[in-house]
Backbone bond lengths (Angstrom), bond angles and torsions (degrees), N, CA, C in turn:
res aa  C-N    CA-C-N  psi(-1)  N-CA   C-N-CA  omega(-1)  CA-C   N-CA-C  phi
1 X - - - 1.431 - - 1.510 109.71 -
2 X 1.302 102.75 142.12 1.795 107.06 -177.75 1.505 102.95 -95.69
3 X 1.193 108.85 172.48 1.886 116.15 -156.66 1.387 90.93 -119.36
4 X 1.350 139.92 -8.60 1.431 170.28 160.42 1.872 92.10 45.44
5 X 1.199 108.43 55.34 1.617 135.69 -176.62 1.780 111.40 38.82
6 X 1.422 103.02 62.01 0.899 126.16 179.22 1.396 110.57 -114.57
7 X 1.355 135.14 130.84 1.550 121.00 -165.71 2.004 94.44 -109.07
8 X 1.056 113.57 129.36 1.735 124.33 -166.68 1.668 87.12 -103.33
9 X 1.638 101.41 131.84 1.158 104.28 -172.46 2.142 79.23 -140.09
10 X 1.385 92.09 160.62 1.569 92.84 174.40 1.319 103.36 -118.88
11 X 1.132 128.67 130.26 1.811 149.50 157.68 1.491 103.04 -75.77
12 X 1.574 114.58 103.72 1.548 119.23 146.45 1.618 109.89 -95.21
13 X 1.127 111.69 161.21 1.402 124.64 176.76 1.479 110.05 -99.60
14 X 0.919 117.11 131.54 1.832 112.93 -165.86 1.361 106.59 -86.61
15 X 1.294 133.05 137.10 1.363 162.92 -65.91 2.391 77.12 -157.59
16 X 0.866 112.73 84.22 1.353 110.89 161.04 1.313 113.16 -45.66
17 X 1.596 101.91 135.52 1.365 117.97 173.39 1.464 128.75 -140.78
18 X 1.266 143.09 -176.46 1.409 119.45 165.97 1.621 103.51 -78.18
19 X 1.081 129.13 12.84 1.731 125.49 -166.40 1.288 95.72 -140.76
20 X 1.581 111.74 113.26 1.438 125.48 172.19 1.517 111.29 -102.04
21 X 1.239 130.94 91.65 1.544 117.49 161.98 1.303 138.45 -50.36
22 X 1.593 115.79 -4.43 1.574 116.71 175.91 1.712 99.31 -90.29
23 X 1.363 118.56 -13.70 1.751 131.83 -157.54 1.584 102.55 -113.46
24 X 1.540 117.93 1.30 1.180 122.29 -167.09 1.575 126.97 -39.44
25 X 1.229 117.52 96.42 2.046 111.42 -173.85 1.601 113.69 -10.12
26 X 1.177 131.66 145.41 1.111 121.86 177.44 1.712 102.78 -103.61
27 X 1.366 123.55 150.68 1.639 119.50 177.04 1.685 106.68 -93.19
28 X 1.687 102.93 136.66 1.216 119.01 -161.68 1.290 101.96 -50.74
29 X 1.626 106.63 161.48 1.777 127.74 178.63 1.737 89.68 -85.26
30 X 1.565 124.58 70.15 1.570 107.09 173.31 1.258 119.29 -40.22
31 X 1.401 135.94 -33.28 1.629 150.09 -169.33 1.498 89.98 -66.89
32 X 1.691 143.36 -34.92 1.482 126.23 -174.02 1.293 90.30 -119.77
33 X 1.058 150.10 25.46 1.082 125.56 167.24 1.774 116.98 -86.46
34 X 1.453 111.87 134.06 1.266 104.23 -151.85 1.963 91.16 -175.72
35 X 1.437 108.10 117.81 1.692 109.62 -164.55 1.827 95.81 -141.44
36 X 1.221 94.89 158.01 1.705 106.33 165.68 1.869 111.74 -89.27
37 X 0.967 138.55 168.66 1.122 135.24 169.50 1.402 114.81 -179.11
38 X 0.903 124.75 174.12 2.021 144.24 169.90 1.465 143.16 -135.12
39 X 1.561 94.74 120.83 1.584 95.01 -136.05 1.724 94.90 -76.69
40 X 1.401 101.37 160.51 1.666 124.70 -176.31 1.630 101.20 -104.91
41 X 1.131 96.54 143.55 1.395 104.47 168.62 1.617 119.60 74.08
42 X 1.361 106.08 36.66 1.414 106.34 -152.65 1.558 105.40 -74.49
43 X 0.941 123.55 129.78 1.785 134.70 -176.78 1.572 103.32 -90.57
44 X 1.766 106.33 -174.61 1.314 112.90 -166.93 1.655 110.42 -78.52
45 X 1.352 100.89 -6.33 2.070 89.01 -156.03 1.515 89.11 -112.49
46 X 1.444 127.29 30.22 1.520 144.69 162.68 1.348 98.53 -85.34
47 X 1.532 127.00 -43.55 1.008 152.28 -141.59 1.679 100.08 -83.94
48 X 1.634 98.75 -27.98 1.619 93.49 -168.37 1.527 103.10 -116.75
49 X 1.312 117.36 22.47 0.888 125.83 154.57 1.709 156.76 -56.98
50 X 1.071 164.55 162.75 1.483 156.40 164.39 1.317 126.09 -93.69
51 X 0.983 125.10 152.59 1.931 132.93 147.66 0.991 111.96 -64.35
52 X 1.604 124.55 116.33 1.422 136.94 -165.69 1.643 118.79 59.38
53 X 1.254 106.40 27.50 1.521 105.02 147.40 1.647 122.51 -92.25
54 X 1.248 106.41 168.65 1.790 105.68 -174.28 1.556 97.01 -111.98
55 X 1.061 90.12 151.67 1.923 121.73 -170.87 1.662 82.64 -120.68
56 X 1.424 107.98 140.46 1.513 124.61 171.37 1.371 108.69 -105.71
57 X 1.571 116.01 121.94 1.744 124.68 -151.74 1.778 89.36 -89.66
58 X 1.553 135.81 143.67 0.733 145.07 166.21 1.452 127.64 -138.36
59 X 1.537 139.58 145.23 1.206 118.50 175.90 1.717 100.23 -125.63
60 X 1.560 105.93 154.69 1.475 114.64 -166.94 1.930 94.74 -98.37
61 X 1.447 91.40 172.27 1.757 77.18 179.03 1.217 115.54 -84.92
62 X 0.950 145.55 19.66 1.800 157.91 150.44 1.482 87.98 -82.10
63 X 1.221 143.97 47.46 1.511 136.30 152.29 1.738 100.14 41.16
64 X 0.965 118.66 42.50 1.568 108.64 179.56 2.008 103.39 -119.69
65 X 1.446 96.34 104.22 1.406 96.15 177.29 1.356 106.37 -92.28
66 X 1.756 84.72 145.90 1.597 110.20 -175.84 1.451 107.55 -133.21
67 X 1.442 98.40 171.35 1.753 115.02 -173.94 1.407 100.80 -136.34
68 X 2.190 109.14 137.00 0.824 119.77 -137.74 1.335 85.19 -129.86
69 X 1.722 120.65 162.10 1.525 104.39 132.64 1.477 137.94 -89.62
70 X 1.122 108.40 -168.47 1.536 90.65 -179.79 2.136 106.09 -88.86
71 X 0.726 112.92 13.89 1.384 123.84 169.01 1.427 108.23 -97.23
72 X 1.607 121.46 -16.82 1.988 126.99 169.56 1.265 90.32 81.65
73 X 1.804 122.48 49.87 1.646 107.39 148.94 1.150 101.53 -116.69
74 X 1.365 112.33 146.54 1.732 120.82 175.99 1.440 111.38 -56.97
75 X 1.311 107.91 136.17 1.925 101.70 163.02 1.267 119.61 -119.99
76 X 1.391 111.06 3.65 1.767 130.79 -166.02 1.177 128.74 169.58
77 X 1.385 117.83 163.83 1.612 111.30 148.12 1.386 123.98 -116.40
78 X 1.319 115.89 -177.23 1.755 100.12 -162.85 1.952 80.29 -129.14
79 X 1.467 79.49 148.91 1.995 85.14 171.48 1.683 89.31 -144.88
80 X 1.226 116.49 153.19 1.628 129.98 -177.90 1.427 115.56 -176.72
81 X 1.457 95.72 155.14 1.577 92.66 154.37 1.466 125.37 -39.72
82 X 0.877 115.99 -32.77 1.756 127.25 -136.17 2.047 89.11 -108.33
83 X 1.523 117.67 -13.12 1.310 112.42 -159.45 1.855 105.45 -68.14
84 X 1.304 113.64 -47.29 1.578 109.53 156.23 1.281 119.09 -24.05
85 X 0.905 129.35 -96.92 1.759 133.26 141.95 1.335 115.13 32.55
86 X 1.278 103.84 -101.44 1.486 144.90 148.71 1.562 104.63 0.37
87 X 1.141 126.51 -81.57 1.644 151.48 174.44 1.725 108.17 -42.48
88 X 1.809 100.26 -49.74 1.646 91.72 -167.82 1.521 85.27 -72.90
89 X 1.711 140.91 -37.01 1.325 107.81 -152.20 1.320 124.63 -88.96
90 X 1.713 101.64 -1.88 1.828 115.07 -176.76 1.915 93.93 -82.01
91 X 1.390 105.91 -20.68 1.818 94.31 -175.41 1.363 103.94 -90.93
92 X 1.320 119.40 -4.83 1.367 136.54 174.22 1.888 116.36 -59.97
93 X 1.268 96.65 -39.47 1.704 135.81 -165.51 1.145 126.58 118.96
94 X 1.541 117.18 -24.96 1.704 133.37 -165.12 1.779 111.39 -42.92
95 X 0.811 148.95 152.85 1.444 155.36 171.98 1.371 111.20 -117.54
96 X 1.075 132.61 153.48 1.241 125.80 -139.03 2.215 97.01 -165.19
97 X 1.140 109.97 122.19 1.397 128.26 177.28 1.736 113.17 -95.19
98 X 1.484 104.70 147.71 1.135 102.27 151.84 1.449 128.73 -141.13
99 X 1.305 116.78 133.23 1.599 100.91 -162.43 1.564 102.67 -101.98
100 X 1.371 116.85 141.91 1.234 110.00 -175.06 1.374 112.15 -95.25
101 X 1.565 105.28 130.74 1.643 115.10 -173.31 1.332 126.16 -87.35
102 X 1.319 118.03 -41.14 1.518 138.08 143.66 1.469 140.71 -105.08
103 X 1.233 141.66 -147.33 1.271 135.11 -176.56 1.499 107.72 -127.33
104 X 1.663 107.24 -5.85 1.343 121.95 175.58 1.326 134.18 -88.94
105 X 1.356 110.20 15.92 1.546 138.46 -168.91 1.677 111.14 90.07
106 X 1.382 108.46 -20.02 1.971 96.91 -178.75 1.603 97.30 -46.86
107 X 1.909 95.26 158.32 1.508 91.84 -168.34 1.780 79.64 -177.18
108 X 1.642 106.66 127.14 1.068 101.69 164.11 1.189 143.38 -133.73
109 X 1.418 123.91 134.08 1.786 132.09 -116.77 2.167 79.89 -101.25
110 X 1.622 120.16 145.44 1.083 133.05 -175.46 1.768 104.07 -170.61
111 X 1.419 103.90 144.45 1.156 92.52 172.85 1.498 126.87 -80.08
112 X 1.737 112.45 152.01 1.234 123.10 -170.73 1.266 119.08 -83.81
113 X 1.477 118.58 93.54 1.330 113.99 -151.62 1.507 103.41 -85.09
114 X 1.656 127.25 -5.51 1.348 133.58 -169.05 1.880 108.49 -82.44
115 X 1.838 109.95 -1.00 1.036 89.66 -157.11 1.057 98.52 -107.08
């Protein structure tokens, strides 16, 4: 058979998977990342805390982020949508604030642009 200058190319249909490389996740904007939340586990030196003071965001190596004062006592931990997030941009280097909104653990997480 002649190819009568026709170039024969073969079309497969690609093989579905749970992993699409044209759909690939994109990695967070750490520079906007910035959420409300409520802290868990709230301890005593939360307690001696303010409205509109900053909590220093930290994560332990068990991926468990916590909120600090600026004296390095725990006042919580934070769990969220956003904690995935959160994790890639502190291993990133990013530093991360939290300002406290109420006295009821709200607290809201922004990056620490002083650090």
């Amino acid at each position: 058979m002649k190819n009568h200058g026709k170039s024969h190319r073969e079309y497969v249909k690609p093989i579905q998977s749970g992993y699409n490389v044209e759909n690939k996740k994109k990695e967070p904007d750490c520079t906007k990342l910035n959420f409300f939340t409520i802290l868990e586990l709230i301890t005593d030196a939360f307690k001696d805390c303010e409205i509109g003071e900053y909590l220093t965001i930290k994560k332990s190596k068990l991926d468990i982020i916590s909120a600090y004062t600026l004296k390095n006592k725990l006042c919580g931990n934070i769990t969220s949508p956003f904690t995935e997030q959160l994790i890639h941009c502190i291993d990133s280097g990013y530093k991360y604030k939290g300002e406290i909104i109420n006295l009821k653990g709200k607290i809201h997480i922004k990056l620490d642009e002083n650090s």
